[in-house]
PDB file of N, H, CA, C and O in Angstrom:
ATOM      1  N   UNK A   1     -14.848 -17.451   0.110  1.00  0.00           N
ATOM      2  CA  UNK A   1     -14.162 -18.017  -1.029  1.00  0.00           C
ATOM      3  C   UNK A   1     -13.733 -16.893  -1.963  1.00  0.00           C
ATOM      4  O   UNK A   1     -14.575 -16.148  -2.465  1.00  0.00           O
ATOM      5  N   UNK A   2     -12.279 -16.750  -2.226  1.00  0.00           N
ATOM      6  H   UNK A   2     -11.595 -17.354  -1.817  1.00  0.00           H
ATOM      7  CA  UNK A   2     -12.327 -16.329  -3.425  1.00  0.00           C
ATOM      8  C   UNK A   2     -12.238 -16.183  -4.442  1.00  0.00           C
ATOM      9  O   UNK A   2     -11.485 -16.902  -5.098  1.00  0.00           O
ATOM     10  N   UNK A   3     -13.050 -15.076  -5.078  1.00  0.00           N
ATOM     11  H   UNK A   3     -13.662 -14.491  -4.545  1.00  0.00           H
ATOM     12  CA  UNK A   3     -12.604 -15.638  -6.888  1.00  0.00           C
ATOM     13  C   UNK A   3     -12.478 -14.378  -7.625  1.00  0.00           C
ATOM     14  O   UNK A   3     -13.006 -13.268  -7.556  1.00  0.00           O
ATOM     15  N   UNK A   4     -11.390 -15.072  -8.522  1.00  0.00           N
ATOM     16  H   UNK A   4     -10.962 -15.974  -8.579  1.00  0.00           H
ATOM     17  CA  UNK A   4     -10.603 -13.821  -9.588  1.00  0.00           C
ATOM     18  C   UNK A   4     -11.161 -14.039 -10.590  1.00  0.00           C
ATOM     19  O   UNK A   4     -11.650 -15.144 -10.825  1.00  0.00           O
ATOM     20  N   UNK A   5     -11.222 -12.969 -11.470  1.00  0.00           N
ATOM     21  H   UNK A   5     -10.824 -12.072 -11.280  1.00  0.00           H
ATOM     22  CA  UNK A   5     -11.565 -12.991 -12.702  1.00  0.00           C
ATOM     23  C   UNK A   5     -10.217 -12.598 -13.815  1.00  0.00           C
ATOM     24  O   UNK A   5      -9.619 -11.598 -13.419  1.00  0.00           O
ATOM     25  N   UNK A   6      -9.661 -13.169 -15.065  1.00  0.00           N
ATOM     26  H   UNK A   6     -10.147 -13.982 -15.387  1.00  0.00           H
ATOM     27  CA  UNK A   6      -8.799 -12.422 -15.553  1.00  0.00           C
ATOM     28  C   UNK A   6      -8.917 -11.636 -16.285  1.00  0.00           C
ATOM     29  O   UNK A   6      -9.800 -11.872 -17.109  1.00  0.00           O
ATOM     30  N   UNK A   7      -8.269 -10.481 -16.431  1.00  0.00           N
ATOM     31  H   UNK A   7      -7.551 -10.289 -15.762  1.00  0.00           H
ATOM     32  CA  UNK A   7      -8.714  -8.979 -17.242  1.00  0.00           C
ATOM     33  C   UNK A   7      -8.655  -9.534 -18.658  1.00  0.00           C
ATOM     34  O   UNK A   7      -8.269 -10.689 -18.840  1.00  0.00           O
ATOM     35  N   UNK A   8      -8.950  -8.913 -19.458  1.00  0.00           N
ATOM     36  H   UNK A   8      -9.264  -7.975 -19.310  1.00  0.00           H
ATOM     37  CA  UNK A   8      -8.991  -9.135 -21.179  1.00  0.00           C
ATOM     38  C   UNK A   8      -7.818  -8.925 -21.346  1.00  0.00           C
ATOM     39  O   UNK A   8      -7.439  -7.767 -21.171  1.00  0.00           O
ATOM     40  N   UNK A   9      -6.793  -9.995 -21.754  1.00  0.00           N
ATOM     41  H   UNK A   9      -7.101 -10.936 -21.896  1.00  0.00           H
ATOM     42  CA  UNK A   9      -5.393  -9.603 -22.267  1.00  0.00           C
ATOM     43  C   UNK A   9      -4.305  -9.914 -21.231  1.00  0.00           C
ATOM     44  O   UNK A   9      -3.081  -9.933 -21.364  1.00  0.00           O
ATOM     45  N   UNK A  10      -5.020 -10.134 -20.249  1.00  0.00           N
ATOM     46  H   UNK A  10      -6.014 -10.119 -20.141  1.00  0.00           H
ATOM     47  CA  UNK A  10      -4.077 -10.711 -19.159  1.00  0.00           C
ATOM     48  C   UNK A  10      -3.363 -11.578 -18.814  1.00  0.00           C
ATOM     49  O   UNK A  10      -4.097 -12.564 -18.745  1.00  0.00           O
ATOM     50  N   UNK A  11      -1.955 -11.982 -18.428  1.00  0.00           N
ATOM     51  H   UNK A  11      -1.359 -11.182 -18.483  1.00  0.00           H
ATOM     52  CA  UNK A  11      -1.391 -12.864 -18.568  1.00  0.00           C
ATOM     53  C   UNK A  11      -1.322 -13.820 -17.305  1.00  0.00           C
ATOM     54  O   UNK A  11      -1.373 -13.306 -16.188  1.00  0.00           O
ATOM     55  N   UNK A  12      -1.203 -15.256 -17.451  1.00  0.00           N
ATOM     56  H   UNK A  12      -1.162 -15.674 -18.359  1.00  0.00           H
ATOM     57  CA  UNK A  12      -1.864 -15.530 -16.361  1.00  0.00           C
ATOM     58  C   UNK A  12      -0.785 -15.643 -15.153  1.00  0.00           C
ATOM     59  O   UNK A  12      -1.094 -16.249 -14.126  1.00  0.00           O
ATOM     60  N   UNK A  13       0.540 -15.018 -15.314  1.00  0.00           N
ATOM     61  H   UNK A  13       0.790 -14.526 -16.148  1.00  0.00           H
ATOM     62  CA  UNK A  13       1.284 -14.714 -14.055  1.00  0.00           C
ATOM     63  C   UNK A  13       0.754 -13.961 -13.666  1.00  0.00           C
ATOM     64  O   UNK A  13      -0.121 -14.223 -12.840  1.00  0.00           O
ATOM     65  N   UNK A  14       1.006 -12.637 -14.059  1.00  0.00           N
ATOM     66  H   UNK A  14       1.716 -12.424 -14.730  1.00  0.00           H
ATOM     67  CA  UNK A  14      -0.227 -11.220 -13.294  1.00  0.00           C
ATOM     68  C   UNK A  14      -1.363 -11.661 -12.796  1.00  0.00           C
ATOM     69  O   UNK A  14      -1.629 -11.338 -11.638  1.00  0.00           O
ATOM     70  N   UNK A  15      -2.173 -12.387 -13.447  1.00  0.00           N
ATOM     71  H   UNK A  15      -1.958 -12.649 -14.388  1.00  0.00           H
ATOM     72  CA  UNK A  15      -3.580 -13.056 -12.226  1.00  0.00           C
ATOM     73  C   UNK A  15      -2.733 -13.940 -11.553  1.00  0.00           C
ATOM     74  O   UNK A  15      -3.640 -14.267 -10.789  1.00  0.00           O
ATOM     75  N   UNK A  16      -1.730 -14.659 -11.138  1.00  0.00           N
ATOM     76  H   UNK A  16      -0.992 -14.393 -11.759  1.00  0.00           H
ATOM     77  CA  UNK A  16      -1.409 -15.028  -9.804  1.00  0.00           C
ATOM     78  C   UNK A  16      -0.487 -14.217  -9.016  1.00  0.00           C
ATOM     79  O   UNK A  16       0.021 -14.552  -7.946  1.00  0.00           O
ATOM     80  N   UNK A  17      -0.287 -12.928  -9.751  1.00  0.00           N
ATOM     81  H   UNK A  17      -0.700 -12.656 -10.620  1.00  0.00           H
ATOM     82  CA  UNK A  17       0.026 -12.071  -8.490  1.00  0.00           C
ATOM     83  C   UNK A  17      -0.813 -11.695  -7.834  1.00  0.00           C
ATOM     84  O   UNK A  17      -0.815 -11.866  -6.615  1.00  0.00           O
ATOM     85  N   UNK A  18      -1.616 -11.167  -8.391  1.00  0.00           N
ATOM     86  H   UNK A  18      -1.614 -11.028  -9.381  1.00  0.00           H
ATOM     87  CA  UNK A  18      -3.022 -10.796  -7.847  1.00  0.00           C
ATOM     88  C   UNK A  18      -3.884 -11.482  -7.503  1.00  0.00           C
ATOM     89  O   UNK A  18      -4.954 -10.984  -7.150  1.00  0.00           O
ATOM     90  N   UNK A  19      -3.723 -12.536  -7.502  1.00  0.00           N
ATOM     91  H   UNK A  19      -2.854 -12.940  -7.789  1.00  0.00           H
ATOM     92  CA  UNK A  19      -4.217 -13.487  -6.451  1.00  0.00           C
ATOM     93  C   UNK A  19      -3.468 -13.731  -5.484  1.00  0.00           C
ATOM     94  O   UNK A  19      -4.155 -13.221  -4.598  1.00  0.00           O
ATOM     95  N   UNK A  20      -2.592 -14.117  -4.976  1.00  0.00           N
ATOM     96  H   UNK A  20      -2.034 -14.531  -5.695  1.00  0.00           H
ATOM     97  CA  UNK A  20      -1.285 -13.860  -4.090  1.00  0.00           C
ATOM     98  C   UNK A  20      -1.293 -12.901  -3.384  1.00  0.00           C
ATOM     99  O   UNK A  20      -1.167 -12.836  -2.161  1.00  0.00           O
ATOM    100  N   UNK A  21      -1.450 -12.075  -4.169  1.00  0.00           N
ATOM    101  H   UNK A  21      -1.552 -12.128  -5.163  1.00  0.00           H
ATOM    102  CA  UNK A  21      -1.850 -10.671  -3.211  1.00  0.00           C
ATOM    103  C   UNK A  21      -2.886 -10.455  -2.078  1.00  0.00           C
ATOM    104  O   UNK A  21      -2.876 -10.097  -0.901  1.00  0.00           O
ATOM    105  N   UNK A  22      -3.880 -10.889  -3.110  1.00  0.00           N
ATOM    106  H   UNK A  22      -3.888 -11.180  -4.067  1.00  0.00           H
ATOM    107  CA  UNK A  22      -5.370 -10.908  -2.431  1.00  0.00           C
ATOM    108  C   UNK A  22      -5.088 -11.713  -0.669  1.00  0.00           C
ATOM    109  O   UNK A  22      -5.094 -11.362   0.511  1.00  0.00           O
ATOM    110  N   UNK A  23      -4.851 -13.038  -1.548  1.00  0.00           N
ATOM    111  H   UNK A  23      -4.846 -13.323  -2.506  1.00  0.00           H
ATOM    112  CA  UNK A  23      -4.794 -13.974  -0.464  1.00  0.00           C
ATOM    113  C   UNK A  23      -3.868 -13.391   0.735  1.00  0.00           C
ATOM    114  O   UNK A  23      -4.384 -13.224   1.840  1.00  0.00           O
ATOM    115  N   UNK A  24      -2.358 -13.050   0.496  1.00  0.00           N
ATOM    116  H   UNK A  24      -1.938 -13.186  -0.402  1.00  0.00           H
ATOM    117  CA  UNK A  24      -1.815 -12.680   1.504  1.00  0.00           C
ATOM    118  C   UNK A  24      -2.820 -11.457   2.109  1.00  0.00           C
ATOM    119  O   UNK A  24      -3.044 -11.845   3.255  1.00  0.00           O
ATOM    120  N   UNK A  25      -3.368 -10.478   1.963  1.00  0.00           N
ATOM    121  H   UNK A  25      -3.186 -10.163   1.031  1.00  0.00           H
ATOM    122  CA  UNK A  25      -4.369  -9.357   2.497  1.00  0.00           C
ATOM    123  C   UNK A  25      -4.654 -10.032   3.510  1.00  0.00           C
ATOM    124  O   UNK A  25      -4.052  -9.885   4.574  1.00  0.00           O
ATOM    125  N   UNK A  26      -5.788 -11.028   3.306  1.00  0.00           N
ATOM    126  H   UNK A  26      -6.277 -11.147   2.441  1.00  0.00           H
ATOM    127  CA  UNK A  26      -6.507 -11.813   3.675  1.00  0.00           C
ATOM    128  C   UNK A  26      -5.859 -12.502   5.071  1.00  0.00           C
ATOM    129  O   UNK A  26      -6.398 -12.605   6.173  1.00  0.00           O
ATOM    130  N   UNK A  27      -4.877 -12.821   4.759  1.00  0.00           N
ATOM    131  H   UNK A  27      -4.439 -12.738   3.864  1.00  0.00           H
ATOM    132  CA  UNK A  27      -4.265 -14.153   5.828  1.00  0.00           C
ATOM    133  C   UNK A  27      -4.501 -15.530   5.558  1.00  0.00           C
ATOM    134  O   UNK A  27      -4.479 -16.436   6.392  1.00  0.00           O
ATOM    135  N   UNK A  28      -4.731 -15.630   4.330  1.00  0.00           N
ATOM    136  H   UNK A  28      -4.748 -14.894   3.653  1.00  0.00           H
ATOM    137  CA  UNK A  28      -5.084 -17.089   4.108  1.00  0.00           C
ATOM    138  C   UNK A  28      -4.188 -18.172   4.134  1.00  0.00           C
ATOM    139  O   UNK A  28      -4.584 -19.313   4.373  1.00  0.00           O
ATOM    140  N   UNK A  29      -3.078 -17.919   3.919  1.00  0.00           N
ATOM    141  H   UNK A  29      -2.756 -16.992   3.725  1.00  0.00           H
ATOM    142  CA  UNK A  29      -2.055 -18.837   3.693  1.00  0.00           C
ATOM    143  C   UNK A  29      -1.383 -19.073   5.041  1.00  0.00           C
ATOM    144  O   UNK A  29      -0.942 -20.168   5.389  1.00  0.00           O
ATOM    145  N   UNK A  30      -1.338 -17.884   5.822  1.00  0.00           N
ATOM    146  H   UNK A  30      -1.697 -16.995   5.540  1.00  0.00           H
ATOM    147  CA  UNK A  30      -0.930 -18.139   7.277  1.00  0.00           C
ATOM    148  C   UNK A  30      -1.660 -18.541   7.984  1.00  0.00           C
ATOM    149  O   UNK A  30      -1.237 -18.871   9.092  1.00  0.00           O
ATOM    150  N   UNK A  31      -3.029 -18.695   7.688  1.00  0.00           N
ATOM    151  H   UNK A  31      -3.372 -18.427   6.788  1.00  0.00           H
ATOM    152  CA  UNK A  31      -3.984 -19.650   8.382  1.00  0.00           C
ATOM    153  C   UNK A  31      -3.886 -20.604   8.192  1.00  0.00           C
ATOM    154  O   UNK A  31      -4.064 -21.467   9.052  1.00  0.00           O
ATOM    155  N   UNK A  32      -3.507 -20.888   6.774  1.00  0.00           N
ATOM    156  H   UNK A  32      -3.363 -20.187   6.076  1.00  0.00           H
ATOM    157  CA  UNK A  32      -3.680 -22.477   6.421  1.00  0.00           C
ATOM    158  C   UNK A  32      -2.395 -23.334   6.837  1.00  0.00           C
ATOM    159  O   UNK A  32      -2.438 -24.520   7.165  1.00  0.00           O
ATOM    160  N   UNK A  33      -1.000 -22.374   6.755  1.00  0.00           N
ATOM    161  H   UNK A  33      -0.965 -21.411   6.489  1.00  0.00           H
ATOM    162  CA  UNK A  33       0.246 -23.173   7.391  1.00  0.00           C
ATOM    163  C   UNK A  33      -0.286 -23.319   8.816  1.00  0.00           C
ATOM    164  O   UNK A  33       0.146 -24.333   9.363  1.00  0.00           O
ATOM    165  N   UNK A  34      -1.148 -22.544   9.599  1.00  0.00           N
ATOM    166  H   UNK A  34      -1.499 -21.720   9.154  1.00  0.00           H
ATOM    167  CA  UNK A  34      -1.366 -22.524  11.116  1.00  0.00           C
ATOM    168  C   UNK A  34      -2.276 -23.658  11.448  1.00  0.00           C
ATOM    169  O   UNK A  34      -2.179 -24.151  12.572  1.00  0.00           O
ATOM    170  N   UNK A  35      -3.030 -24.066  10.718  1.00  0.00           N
ATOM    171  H   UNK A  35      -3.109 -23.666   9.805  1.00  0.00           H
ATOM    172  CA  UNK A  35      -4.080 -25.113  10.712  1.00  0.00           C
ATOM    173  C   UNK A  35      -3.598 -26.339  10.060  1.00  0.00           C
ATOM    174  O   UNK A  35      -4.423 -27.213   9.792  1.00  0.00           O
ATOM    175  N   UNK A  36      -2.468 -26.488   9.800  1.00  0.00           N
ATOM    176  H   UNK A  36      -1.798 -25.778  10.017  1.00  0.00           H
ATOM    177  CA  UNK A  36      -2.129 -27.357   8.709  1.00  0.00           C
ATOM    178  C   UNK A  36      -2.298 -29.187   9.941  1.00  0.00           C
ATOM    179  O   UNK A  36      -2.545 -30.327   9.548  1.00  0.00           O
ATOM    180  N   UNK A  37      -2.029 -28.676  11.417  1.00  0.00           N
ATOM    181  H   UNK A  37      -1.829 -27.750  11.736  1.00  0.00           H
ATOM    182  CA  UNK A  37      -1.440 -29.827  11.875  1.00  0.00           C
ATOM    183  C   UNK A  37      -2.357 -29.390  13.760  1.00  0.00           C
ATOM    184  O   UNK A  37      -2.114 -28.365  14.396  1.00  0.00           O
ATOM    185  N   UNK A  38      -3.133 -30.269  14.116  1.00  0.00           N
ATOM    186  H   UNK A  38      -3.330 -31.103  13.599  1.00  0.00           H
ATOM    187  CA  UNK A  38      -3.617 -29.748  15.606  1.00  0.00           C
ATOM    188  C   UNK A  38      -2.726 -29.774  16.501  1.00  0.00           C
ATOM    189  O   UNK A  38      -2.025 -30.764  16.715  1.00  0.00           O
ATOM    190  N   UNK A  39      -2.621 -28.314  17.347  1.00  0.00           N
ATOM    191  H   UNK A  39      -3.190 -27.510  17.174  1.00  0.00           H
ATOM    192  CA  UNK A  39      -2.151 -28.401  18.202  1.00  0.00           C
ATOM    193  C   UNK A  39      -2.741 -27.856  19.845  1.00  0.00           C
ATOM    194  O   UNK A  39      -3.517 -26.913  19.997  1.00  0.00           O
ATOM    195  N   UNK A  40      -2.282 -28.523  20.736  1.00  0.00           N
ATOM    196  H   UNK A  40      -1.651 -29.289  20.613  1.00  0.00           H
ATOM    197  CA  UNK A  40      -3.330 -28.575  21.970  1.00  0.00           C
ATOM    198  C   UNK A  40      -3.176 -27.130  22.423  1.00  0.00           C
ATOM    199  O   UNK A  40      -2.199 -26.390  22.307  1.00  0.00           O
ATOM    200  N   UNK A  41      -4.674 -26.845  23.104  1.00  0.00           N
ATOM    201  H   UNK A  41      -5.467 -27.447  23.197  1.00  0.00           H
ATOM    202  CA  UNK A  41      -4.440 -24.959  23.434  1.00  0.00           C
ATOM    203  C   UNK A  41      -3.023 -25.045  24.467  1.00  0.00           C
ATOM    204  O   UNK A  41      -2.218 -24.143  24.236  1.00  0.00           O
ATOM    205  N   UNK A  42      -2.766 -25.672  25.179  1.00  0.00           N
ATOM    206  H   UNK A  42      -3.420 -26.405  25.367  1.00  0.00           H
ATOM    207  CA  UNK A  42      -1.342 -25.264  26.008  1.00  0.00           C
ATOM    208  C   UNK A  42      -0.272 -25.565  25.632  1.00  0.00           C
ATOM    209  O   UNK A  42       0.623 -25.224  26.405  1.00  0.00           O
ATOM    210  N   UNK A  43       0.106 -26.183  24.562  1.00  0.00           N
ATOM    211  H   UNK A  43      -0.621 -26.460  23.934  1.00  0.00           H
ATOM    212  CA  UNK A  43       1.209 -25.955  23.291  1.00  0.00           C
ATOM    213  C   UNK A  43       1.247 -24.475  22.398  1.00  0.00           C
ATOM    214  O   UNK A  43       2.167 -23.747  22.025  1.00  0.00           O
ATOM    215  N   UNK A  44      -0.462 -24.424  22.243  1.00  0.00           N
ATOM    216  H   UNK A  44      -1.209 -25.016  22.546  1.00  0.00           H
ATOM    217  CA  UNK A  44      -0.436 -23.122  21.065  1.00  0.00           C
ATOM    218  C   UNK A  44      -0.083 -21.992  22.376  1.00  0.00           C
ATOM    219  O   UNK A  44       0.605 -21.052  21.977  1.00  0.00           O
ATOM    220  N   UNK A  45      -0.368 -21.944  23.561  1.00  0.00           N
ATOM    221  H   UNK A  45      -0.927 -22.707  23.885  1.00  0.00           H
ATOM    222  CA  UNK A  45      -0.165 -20.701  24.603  1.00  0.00           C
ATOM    223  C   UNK A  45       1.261 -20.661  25.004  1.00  0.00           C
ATOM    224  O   UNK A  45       1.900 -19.612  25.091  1.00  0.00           O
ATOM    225  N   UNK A  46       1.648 -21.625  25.201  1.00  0.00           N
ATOM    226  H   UNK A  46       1.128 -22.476  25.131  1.00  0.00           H
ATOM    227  CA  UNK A  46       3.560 -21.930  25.372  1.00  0.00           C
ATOM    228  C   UNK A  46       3.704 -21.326  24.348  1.00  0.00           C
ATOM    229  O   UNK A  46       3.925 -20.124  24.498  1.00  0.00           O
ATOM    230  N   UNK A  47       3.647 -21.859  22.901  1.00  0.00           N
ATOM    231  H   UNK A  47       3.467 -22.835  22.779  1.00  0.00           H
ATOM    232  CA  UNK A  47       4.654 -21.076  21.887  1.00  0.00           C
ATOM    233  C   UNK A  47       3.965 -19.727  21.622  1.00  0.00           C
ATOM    234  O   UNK A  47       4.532 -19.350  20.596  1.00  0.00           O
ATOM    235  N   UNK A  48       3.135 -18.854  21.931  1.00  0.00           N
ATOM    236  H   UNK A  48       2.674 -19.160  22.764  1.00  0.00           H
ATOM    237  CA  UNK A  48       2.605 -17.754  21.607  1.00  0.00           C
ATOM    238  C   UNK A  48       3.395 -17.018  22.459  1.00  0.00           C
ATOM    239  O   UNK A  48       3.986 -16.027  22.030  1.00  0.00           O
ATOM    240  N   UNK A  49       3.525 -17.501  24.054  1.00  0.00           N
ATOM    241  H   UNK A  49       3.045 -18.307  24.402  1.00  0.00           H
ATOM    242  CA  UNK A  49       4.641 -16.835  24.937  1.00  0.00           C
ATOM    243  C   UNK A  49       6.083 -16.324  24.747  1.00  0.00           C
ATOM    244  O   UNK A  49       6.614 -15.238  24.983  1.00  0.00           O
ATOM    245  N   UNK A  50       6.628 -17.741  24.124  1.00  0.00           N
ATOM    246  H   UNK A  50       6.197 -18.623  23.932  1.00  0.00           H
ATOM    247  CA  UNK A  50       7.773 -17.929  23.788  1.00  0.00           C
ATOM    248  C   UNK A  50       8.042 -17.025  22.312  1.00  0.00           C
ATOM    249  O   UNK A  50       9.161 -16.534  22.462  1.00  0.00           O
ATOM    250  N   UNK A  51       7.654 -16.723  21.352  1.00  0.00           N
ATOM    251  H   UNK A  51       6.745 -17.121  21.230  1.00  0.00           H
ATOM    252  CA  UNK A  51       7.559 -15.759  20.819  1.00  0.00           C
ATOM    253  C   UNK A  51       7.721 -14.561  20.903  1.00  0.00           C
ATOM    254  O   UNK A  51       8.601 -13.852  20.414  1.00  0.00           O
ATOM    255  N   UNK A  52       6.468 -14.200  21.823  1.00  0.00           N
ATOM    256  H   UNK A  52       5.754 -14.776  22.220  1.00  0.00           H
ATOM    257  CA  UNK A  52       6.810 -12.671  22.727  1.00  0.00           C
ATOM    258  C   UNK A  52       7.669 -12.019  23.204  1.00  0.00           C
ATOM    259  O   UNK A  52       8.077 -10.860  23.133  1.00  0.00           O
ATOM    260  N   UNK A  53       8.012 -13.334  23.943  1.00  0.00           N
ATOM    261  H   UNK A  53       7.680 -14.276  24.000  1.00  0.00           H
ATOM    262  CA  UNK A  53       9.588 -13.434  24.579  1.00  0.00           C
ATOM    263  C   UNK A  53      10.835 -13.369  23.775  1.00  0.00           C
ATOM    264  O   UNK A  53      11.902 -12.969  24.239  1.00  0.00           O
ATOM    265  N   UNK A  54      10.647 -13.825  22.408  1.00  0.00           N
ATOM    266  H   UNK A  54       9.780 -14.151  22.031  1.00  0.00           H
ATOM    267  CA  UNK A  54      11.573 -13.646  21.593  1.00  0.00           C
ATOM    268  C   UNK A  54      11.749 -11.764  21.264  1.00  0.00           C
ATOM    269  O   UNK A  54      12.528 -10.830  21.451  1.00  0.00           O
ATOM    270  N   UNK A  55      10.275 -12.126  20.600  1.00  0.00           N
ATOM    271  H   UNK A  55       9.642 -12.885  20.448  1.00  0.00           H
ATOM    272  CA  UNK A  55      10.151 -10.176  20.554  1.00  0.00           C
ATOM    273  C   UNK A  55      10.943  -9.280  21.146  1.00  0.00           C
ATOM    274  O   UNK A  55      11.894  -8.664  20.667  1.00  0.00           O
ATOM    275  N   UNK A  56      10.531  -9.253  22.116  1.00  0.00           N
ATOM    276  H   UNK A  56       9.758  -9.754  22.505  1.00  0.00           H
ATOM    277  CA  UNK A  56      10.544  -8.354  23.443  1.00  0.00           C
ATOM    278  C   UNK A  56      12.193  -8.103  23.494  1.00  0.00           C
ATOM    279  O   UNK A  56      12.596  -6.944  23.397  1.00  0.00           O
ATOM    280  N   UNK A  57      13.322  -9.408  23.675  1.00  0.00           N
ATOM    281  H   UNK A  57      12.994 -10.350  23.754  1.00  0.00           H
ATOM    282  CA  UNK A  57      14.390  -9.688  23.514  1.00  0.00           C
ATOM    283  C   UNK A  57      14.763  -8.597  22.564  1.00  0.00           C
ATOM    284  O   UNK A  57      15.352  -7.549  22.829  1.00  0.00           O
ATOM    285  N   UNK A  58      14.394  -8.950  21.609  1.00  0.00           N
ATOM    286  H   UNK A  58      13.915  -9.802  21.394  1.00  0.00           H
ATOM    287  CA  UNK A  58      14.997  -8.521  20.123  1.00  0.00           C
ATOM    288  C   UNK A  58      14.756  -7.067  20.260  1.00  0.00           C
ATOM    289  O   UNK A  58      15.723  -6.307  20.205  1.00  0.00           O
ATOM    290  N   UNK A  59      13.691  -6.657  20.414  1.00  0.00           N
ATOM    291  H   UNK A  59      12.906  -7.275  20.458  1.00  0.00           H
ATOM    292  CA  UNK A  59      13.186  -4.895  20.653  1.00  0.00           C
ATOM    293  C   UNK A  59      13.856  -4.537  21.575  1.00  0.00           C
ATOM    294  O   UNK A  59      14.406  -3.468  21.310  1.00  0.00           O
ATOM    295  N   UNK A  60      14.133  -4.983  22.740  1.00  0.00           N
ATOM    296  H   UNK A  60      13.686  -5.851  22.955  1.00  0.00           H
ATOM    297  CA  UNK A  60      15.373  -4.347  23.515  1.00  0.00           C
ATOM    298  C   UNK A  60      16.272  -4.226  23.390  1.00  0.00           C
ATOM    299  O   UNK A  60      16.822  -3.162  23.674  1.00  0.00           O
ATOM    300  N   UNK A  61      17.163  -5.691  22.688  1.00  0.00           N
ATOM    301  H   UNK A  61      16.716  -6.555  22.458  1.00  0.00           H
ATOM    302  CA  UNK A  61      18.643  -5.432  22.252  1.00  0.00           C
ATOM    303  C   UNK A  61      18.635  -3.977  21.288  1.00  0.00           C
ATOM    304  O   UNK A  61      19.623  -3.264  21.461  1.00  0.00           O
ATOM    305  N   UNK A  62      17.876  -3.613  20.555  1.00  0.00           N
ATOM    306  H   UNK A  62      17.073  -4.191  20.415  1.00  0.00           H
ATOM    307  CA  UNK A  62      18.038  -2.789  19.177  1.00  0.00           C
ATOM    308  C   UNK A  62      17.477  -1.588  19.910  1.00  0.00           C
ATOM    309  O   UNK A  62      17.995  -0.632  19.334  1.00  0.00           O
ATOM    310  N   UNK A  63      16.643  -1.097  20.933  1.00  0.00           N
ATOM    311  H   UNK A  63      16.222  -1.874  21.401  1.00  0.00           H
ATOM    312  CA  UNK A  63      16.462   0.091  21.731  1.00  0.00           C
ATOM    313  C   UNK A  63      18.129   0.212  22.214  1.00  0.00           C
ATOM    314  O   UNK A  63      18.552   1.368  22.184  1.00  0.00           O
ATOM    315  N   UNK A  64      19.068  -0.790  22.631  1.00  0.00           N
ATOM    316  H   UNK A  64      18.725  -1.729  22.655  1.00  0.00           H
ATOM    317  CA  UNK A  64      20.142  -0.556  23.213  1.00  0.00           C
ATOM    318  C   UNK A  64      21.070  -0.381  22.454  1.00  0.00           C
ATOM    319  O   UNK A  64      22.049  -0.202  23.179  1.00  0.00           O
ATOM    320  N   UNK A  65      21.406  -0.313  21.284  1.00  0.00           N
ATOM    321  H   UNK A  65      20.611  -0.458  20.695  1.00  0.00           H
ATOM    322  CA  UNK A  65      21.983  -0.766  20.636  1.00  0.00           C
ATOM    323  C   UNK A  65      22.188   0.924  19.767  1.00  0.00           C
ATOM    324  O   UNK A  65      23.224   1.450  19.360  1.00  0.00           O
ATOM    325  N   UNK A  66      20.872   1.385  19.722  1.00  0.00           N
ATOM    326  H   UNK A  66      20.030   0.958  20.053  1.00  0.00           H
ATOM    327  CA  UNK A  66      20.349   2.181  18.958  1.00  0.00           C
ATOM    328  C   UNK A  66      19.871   3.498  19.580  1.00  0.00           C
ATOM    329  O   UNK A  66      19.334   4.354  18.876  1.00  0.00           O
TER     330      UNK A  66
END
């Protein structure tokens, strides 16, 4: 869990950058969009592939390109 404290004088946008911050470090928010909805392990392994595959695509066009 975490927890912020705000500095003396601090405004409370700056403590949600810095919380924002924190959290993105963390991975929290991309866990939580990732968990938001179940999906079966051979859905999550299809699209982990298909991804790659996107990657891979993309890193080659721009090795060729470049």
């Amino acid at each position: 869990m975490i927890q912020m404290r705000m500095k003396k004088g601090e405004s409370v946008e700056r403590a949600l950058k810095r919380l924002k911050k924190v959290m993105d470090k963390e991975g929290l928010l991309k866990q939580l969009r990732n968990n938001r909805y179940y999906e079966k392990p051979c859905v999550k392994s299809r699209l982990k592939s298909a991804r790659a595959r996107i990657r891979s695509h993309s890193r080659r066009a721009m090795r060729e390109m470049g």
